[in-house]
N, C-alpha and C positions, 0 to 999 in steps of 0.2 A: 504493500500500500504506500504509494507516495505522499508524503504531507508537503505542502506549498502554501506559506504565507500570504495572507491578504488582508484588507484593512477593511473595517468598515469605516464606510463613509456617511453616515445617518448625521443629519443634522443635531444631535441630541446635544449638542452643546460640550462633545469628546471626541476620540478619535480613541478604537484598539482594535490591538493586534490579533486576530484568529489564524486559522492552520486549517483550512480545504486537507480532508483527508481523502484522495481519490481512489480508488480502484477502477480498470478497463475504461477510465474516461467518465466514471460517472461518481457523484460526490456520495460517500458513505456516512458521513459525519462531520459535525465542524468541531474542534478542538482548538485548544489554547497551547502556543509554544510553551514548551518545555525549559529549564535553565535559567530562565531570566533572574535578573538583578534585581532585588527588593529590597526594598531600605522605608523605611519611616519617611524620608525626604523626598525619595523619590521610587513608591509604589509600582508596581506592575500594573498595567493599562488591561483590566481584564472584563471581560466582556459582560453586559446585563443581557435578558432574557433576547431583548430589541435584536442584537448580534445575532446569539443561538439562534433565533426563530430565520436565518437568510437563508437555511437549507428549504424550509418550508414558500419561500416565497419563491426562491431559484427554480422550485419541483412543482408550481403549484402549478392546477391545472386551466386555470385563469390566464395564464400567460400571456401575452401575445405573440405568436410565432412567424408571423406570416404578412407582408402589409395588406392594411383591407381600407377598401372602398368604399364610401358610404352613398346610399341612394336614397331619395324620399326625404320628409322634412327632419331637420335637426334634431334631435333628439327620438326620434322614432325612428320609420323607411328600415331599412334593412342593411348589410354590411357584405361583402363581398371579397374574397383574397385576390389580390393581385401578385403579378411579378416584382421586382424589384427596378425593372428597366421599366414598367408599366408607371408604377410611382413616379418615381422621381423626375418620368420625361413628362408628366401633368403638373406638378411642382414646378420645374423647371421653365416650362412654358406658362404656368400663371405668374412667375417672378417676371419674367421678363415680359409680358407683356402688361403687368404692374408697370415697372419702370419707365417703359417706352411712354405710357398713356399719361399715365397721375406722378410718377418720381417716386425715388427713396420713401417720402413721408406718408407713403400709402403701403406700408410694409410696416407692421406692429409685429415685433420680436420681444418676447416674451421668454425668459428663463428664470430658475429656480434655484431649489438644494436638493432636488432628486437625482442627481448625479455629482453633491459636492467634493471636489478634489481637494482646492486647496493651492494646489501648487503647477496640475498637470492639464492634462489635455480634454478630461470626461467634458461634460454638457455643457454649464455656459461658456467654459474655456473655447470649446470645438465651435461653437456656434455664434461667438460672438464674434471670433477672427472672420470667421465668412462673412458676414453682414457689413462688415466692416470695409469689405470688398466692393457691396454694391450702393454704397452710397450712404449717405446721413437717413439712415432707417428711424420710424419712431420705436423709443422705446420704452419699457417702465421704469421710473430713477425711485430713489429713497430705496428703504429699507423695513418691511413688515414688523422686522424682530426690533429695531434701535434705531431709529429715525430720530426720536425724540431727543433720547439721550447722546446721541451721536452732536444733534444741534448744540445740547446742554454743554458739552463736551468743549467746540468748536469756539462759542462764546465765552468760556472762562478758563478754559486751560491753553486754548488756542490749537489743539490736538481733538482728532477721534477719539480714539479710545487710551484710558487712565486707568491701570490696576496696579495691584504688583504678584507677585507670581505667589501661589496657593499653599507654598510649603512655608511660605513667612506665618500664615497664622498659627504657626505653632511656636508663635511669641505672644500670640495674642492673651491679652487677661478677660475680654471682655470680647464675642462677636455678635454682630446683631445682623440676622438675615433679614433684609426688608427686603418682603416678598419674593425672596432668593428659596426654592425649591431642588437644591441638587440630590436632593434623594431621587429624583424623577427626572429632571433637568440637570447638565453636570454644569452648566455653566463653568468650563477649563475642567481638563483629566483628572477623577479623582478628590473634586472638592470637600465630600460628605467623608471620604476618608481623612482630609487634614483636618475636619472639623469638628470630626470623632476623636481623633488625636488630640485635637485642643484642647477638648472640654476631659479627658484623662489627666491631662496634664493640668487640668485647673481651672481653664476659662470657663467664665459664665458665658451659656447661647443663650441668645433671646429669639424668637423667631415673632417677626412683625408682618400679618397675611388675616385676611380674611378668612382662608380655610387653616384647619390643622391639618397640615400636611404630611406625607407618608416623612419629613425631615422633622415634624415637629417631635419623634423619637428621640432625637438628638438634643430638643432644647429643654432646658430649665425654669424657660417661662416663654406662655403665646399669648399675645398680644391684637386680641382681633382688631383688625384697624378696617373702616368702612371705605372703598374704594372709590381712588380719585381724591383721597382727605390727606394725600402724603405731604403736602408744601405745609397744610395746616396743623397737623400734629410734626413736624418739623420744627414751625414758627415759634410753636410753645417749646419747645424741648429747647430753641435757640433762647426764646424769654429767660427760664429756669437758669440757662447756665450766664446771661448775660447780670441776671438782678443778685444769682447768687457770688458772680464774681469769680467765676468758675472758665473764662473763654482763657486763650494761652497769647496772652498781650504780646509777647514776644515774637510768637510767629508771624502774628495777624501784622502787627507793625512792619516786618523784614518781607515778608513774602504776600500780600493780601490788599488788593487795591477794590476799594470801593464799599469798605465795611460801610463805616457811616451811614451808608444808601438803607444798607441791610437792619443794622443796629434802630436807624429810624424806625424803618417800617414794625420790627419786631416790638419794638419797648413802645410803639402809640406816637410816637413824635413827628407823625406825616401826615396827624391830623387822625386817623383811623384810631380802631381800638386798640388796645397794649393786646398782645396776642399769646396771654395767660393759657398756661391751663384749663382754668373754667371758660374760657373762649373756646376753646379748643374742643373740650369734651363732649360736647352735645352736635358738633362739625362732624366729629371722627369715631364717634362711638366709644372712645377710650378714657379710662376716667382720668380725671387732674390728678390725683393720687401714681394711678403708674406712671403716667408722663412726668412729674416730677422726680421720681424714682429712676425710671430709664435716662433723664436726661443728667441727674447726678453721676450716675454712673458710666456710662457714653464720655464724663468730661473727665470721670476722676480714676477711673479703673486704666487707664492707658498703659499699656498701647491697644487701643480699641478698633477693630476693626468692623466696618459698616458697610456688608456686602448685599448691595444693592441688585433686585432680579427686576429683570424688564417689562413683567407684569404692571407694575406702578405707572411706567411712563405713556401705554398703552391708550391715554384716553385723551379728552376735546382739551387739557390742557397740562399733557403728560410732559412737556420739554419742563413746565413749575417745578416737577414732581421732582427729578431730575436735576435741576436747578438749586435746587430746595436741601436735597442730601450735599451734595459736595460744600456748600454754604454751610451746614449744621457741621460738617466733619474739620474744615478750617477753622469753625469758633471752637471746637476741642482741642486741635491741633496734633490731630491723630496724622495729617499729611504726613510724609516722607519719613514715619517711622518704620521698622521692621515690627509686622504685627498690626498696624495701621494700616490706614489708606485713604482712597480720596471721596470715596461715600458713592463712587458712580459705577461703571463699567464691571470692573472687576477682573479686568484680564492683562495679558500681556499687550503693550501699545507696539510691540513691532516683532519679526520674525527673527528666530536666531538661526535661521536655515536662511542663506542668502541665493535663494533661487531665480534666475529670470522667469517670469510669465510666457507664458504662451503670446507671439507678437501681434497687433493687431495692424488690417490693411490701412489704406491711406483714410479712410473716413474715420471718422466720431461720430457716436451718435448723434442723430439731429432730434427735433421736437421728443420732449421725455414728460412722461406722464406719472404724474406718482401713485402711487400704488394700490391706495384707494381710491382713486377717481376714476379713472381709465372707462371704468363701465358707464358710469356719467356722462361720461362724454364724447362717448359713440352713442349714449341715445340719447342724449341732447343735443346732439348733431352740430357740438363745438369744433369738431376738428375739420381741418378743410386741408390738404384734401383728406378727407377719410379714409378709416382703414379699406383697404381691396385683400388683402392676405394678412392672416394673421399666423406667423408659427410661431409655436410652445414647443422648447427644449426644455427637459427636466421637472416643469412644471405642473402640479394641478393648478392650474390659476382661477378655476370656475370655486374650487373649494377652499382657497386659501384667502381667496378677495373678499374684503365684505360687502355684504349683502348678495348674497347668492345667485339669489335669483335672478337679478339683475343683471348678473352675470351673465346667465344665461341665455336673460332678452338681447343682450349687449352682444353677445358671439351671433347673433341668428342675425344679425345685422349685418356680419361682417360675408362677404361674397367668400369666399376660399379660408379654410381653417385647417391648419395640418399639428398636429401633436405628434412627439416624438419621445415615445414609454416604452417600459416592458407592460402596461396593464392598461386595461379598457378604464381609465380614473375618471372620474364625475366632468375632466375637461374634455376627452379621449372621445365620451360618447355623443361631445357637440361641435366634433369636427367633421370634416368632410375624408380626412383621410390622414391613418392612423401607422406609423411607421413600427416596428417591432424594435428597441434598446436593448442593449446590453445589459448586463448588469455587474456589480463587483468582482464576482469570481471569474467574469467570462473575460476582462480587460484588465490588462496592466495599468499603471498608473503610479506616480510619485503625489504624496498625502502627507500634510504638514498637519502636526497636534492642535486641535481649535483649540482656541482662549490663551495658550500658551507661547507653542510653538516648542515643546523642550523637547518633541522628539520628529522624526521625520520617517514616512514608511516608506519604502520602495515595494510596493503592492504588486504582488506576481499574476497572472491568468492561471487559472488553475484548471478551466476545463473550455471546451467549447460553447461558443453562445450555441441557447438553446432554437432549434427549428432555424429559421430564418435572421434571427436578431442579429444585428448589425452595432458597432459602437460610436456614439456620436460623429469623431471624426470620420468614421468611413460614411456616413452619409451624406454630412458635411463633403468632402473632398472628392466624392460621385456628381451633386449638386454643383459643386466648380466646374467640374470641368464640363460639363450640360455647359455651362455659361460662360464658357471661353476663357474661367478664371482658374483651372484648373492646376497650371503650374507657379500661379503668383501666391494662389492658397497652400500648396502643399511644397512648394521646393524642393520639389524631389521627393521628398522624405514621405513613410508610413509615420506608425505611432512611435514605433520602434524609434523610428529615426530622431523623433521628433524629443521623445524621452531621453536618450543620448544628448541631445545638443543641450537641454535644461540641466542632465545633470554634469557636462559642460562648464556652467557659468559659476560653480563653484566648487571647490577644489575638497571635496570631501571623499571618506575614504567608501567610496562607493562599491568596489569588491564585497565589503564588508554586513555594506546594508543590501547589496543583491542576494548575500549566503542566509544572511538573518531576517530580513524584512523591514529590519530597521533600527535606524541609529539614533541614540540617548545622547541627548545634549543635557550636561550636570554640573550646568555650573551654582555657582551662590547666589541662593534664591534673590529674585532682582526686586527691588524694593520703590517703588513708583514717588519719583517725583523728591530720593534723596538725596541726590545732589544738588538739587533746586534746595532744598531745605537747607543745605550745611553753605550754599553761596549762591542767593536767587541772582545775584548781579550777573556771575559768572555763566550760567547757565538759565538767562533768561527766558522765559515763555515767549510763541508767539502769538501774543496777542498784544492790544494798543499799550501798555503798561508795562510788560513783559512781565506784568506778577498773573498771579490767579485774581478774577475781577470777580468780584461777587456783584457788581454793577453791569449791566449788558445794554446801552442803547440799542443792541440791535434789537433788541426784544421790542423794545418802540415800534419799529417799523412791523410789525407784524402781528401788533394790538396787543401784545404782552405788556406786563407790568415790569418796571427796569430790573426790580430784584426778583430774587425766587418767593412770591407772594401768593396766596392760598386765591384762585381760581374759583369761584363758586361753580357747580353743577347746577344744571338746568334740574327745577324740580320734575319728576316723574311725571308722567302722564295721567289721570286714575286709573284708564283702563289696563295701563302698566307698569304697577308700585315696587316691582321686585329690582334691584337692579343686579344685572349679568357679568358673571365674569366666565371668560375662555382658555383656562388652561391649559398648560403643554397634560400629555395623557402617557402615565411609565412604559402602556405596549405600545405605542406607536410613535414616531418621530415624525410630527407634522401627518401632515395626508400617509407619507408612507408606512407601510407598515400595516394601512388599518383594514384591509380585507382580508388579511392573515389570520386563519381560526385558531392556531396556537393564542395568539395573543388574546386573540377575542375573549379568550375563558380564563385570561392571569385576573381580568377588571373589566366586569361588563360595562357599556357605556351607560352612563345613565345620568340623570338632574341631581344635584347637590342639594336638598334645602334643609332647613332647618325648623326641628318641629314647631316653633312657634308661628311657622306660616305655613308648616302642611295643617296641621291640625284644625283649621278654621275652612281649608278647605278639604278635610276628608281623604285627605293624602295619606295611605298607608305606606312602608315598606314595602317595594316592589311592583307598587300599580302602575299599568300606564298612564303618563296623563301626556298633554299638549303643553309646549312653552308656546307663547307667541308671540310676536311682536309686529309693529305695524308695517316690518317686509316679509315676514314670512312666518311659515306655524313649522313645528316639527312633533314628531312624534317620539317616545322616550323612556324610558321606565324612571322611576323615582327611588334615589336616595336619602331615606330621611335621618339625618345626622348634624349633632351637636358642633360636629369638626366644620361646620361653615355658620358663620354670624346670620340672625336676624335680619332678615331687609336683602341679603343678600342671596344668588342663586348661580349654580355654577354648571356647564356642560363644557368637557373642556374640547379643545378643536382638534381639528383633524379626521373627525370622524366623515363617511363620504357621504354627500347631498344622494339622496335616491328620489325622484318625483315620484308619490303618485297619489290617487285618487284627488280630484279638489285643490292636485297642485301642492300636496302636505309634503314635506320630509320626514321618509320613513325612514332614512337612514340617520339623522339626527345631527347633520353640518353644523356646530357653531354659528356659522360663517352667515347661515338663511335667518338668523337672527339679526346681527348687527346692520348698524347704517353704514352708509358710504361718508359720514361725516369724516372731515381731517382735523387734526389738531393746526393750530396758527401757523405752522413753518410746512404743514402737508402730512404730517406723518398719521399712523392709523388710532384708531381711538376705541380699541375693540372692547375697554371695559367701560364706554359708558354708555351701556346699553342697557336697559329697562325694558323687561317682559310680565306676563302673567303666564300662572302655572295652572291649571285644572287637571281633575280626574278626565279621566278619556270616556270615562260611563256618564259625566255627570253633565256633558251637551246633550242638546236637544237630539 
C-alpha cells in the first residue's frame, strides 16, 4: 500500500497534513503521517472529523464526473453529458462573442475557497491569470469573512491584518475570546490547543458570544453578549479602566494618536452620555457588574490577550465593532507584548514562506462589485453593460451571498452561466453548464499554513481525478488556447511546470518537503507590533501619524463616527423580534463539506433558541418549525438550548439552499435568511438579521 501526503485545503481557518493511503489506484483510507515533531510550541497539524470525512466526498456518488448540459429553465429542464471538446468550444464561443459585442465588463468572474491553495495554482489562482488575459473583467472585490475588520485594520494600524503568532498565549494570564470559536473554527493551526495550554498553565479564558460554544469547554467564564453591542460593551469596559485609572499612560503617550477623540467620546465629554456600565447593560445584555469585573481584569491581569472572531464584525456596522476592540486593547496596553495583542485579526500579518504567486496577464480587474450587492445589481439593472456570462470557479456563490434567493433571480438574468465543481452545489444547478473539478487528492499543489504561515505543504496527487474531472488549470489552459491565448497563459508549462518555477522563487530545501509533504518553519513565536512598542519612531506605522490612531476621518467619509462608537441597531420588525446569527458549523467548512452524510450525523443542522422564546411558542426539542424572514422562509428542526441568549436565534451557514414547495428552503441556507444590506465601507452584515421562528404544525 502506498501512503502519499496531501493537504487539506478547507477553508476552516487551518491547514493539515493527511496520508492518501492507496492500493491498485484506489484510496483505502486516509491516515495521518507518522514521526512528526511535537512540542507544546509547536503541535502537530492533525486532522478534525472535516479532513477524515474527504474519502467520503472523493467516493461519493454525487460526484460530478462528466461535463453536463443544461436545457429548459434555470433551475428545473433537464441536464445532459457532454464531451469535453463539446464544453469548452460553447464556453469558448460565448466569451468571445461577449467581448466582441459588450467588452470585458460583461464577463462576471466569480471565485471562492473551494479550491483554496494559498500559494499554488488550484481555483482562483488558475482562473484569475486567464481572465486576466481577456480584459478588465467584472469582478466581486471585499471579502465575506473580514471586510470589516480588514477596513478597521487599514484605518488604525495602516496594515491588513495584526496578530501575533498562537504559541505567544502561552504567556498569557488573562485571554478573552470575543466571539472567537476555535473549537469549530481554528482561526491559525491549532488555537484551542495553545488555549488549553494557557489556561493549565494559569490563564483565566473568558469567552464573550452569544452562544456557549463547543470552546466554551475551555472557558472559566461566558459572557452572553447581545449581537452587534461589541463597540458598546467595549465603550464601558474603556469607561471602567479610564475612571478607575487603570489605561497604560505610557504606551498611549509613545505609541497612540488620537486618544482624546476616544477618551471624549467614552467618559461623556462630546456632549453624549458617559458610556458606564449601567449605559451599557440594558444595550448588551450584560450586567454592569461583569463588565466592571472583565474590564478590571483585561487592564490589570497582563499580558492579556483579546482574540477577536469575525463573527462580531459581521453586521450594518461591524468595521465599530472592530474599531472598538483594538481601541479597548491600547487603553490596556496589552499591544506588542508576548501574550498580548492588538484586540483584532488575530493572525500572522505576512508569510514566512517567501513564494511568488501565480503571474497574472496584462489586465486588472475592471468594475468590482462587493460581495453583497452583486445580486442587487443585476436586478436592479445598475450595471451597464450587464453581465452576458457569468463563470464560478471554486464557488457556491448562490449559497454563500446573502439573500438567496435573490440570488437566484439574479443568475436567471444573466444569458450564459458556467460553474466549475466537483458537485451539483445550490450554484451548479442555476447554470447552464456545469464542468467536473478536481479535487485534493487528485492535484498536486504547494499550501501555505492559514493564519500563520509557520508551515508550508508540498501536497502530492495521490490518485487519478475521478471519471472525467479535470483540475482548474487544465480547463483554464484548454479555454486559452480556444482563444488564441493559449501560449501567453501557459508558457509552455503544465502544472508541473508551473509548480517548479514557484518553488523557484525561493531557495528552500525543497527535496525535503517533496519526501515529507512539508516543511516546519520554528522560529520564536512572533509577537505583533513589538518592535513598534520598544521604538514607535523607528518602526513607524503606515498611516497619517505613523502611530496607531484610535481617531479615523476616514470613517467621516463613509457616515461612520471618527472613533470606534457604539452604532445603534435598527429596532426589529414585530413581525420579526428574534435577531439571527450565522455560524461557521464543526462538519462542514462553508458550503463544503455539507452534503457529506458522514458529517450530517457528527451535528444535525438545526435552529439554536433558547427556551425562553420556544416556550411561548410551543417549540419543543426536535420539532420542525419555519425561521422567516422578509427574503425568504426555511424549513428546520429546533434546538432548544440555554447555550444561546434570549432575543437571540442561530442557524449556522453553509448548509445548501434546496427550493421547494411555495418557494420554502428545505435545505435550510443561512444565507435565504439575511438581506443584501452592507455595512458603511460594503462589507457583509450577516448578523443583523431578524427572523421569527414557529412550529411547522402551528400554520394554517
Amino acid at each position: 500500500m502506498e501512503r502519499i501526503p496531501f493537504t487539506c485545503t478547507l477553508d476552516c481557518g487551518s491547514r493539515c497534513e493527511l496520508v492518501a493511503c492507496v492500493e491498485n489506484g484506489r484510496l483505502v483510507r486516509i491516515d495521518t503521517p507518522a514521526g512528526r515533531p511535537d512540542s507544546t510550541a509547536m503541535p502537530r497539524l492533525v486532522p478534525c472529523l472535516r479532513g477524515r470525512a474527504h474519502r467520503r466526498a472523493l467516493n461519493a456518488p454525487e460526484r460530478l464526473l462528466h461535463p453536463m448540459v443544461h436545457s429548459g429553465p434555470r433551475g428545473a429542464g433537464s441536464w445532459a453529458a457532454a464531451s469535453w471538446d463539446e464544453a469548452l468550444d460553447v464556453i469558448a464561443t460565448r466569451l468571445r462573442e461577449t467581448l466582441a459585442k459588450d467588452g470585458a465588463a460583461a464577463i462576471l468572474h466569480a471565485t471562492g475557497a473551494g479550491a483554496l491553495s494559498g500559494r499554488g495554482i488550484s481555483g482562483a489562482e488558475a482562473s484569475r491569470r486567464f481572465f486576466s488575459f481577456l480584459g478588465p473583467v467584472t469582478g466581486i472585490d471585499g471579502n465575506m469573512s473580514v471586510h470589516n475588520v480588514l477596513r478597521a485594520h487599514r484605518w488604525m494600524v495602516g496594515r491588513h491584518l495584526s496578530g501575533s503568532d498562537r504559541a505567544t498565549l502561552l504567556e498569557s494570564r488573562l485571554i478573552v475570546l470575543w466571539g472567537n470559536n476555535p473549537a469549530e473554527t481554528q482561526m491559525g493551526p491549532n488555537t484551542a490547543h495553545f488555549v488549553a495550554e494557557a489556561r493549565d498553565r494559569g490563564a483565566r479564558i473568558v469567552l464573550v458570544d452569544p452562544r456557549y460554544t463547543d470552546t466554551g469547554v475551555l472557558a472559566d467564564e461566558w459572557i452572553p453578549l447581545r449581537p452587534g453591542t461589541d463597540a458598546a460593551l467595549a465603550a464601558a469596559m474603556a469607561w471602567v479602566i479610564l475612571s478607575d485609572g487603570l489605561e497604560d499612560a505610557g504606551f498611549l503617550g509613545r505609541c497612540v494618536s488620537g486618544l482624546e477623540d476616544y477618551r471624549a467620546y467614552v467618559l461623556g465629554e462630546d456632549g453624549g452620555d458617559p458610556r458606564t456600565p449601567e449605559w451599557a447593560e440594558p444595550i448588551t445584555g450584560v450586567s454592569a457588574a461583569a463588565i466592571r469585573s472583565l474590564a478590571r481584569r483585561y487592564a490589570t491581569d497582563r499580558p492579556a490577550a483579546l482574540l477577536a472572531g469575525w463573527g462580531p464584525q459581521r453586521t450594518v456596522s461591524g468595521e465599530q465593532s472592530a474599531r472598538a476592540l483594538i481601541s479597548l486593547a491600547c487603553l490596556s496596553g496589552n499591544v506588542g507584548l508576548c501574550g498580548g495583542g492588538l484586540g483584532g485579526y488575530g493572525g500572522r500579518s505576512g508569510s514566512l514562506f517567501d513564494l511568488a504567486p501565480l503571474p497574472w496577464g496584462p489586465y486588472a480587474p475592471g468594475r468590482m462589485l462587493p460581495p453583497g450587492s452583486w445580486a442587487p445589481a443585476i436586478l436592479g439593472g445598475r450595471l451597464e453593460p450587464p453581465p452576458r456570462v457569468l463563470y464560478v470557479v471554486a464557488s457556491n456563490l448562490v449559497n454563500r451571498s446573502q439573500e438567496s434567493l435573490a440570488c437566484v433571480a439574479a443568475l436567471a438574468q444573466v444569458p450564459f452561466v458556467v460553474v466549475q465543481d466537483p458537485f451539483f452545489t445550490p450554484t451548479a444547478r442555476q447554470a447552464d453548464l456545469v464542468l467536473p473539478a478536481s479535487m485534493e487528492m487528485e492535484r498536486a499543489d504547494l499550501v501555505t499554513s492559514w493564519g500563520h504561515d509557520a508551515h508550508l505543504f508540498d501536497s502530492r496527487q495521490a490518485l487519478a481525478p475521478a471519471g472525467e474531472a479535470k483540475s482548474d488549470y487544465w480547463v483554464m489552459s484548454r479555454l486559452a488556447e480556444r482563444l488564441g491565448i493559449g501560449q501567453a497563459y501557459t508558457r509552455g508549462r503544465d502544472e508541473a511546470a508551473w509548480l517548479d518555477e514557484i518553488r523557484r522563487s525561493s531557495p528552500l530545501p525543497w527535496d525535503a518537503a517533496r519526501e515529507a509533504g512539508i516543511l516546519r518553519c520554528d522560529p520564536a513565536p512572533r509577537v505583533e507590533l513589538a518592535d513598534y512598542r520598544q521604538n514607535p519612531d523607528e518602526h513607524a506605522l503606515s498611516t497619517r501619524s505613523g502611530r496607531i490612531e484610535l481617531s479615523n476621518p476616514e470613517a467621516l467619509d463613509v457616515g461612520l463616527p471618527l472613533v470606534a462608537a457604539y452604532v445603534p441597531q435598527k429596532a426589529p420588525a414585530p413581525d420579526y423580534p428574534l435577531q439571527l446569527l450565522t455560524p461557521h458549523h464543526k462538519a462542514r467548512s462553508n458550503s463544503c463539506l455539507a452534503a457529506n452524510p458522514w458529517l450530517q450525523r457528527v451535528e444535525p443542522h438545526a435552529v439554536w433558541i433558547n427556551p425562553a422564546d420556544a416556550a411561548p411558542r410551543n417549540i419543543t426539542e426536535g420539532v420542525p418549525v419555519r425561521v422567516s424572514a422578509p427574503g425568504g422562509v426555511i424549513r428546520i428542526r429546533a434546538y432548544v438550548t440555554e447555550r444561546i441568549m434570549p432575543g437571540v436565534v442561530s442557524v449556522a451557514q453553509g448548509a445548501w439552499l434546496l427550493l421547494g414547495d411555495g418557494g420554502i428552503d428545505e435545505g435550510g441556507c443561512a444565507n435565504t435568511l439575511t438581506a443584501t444590506t452592507l455595512s458603511p465601507t460594503g462589507g457583509p452584515t450577516t448578523h443583523s438579521n431578524w427572523v421569527q421562528v414557529e412550529r411547522e404544525d402551528a400554520r394554517p
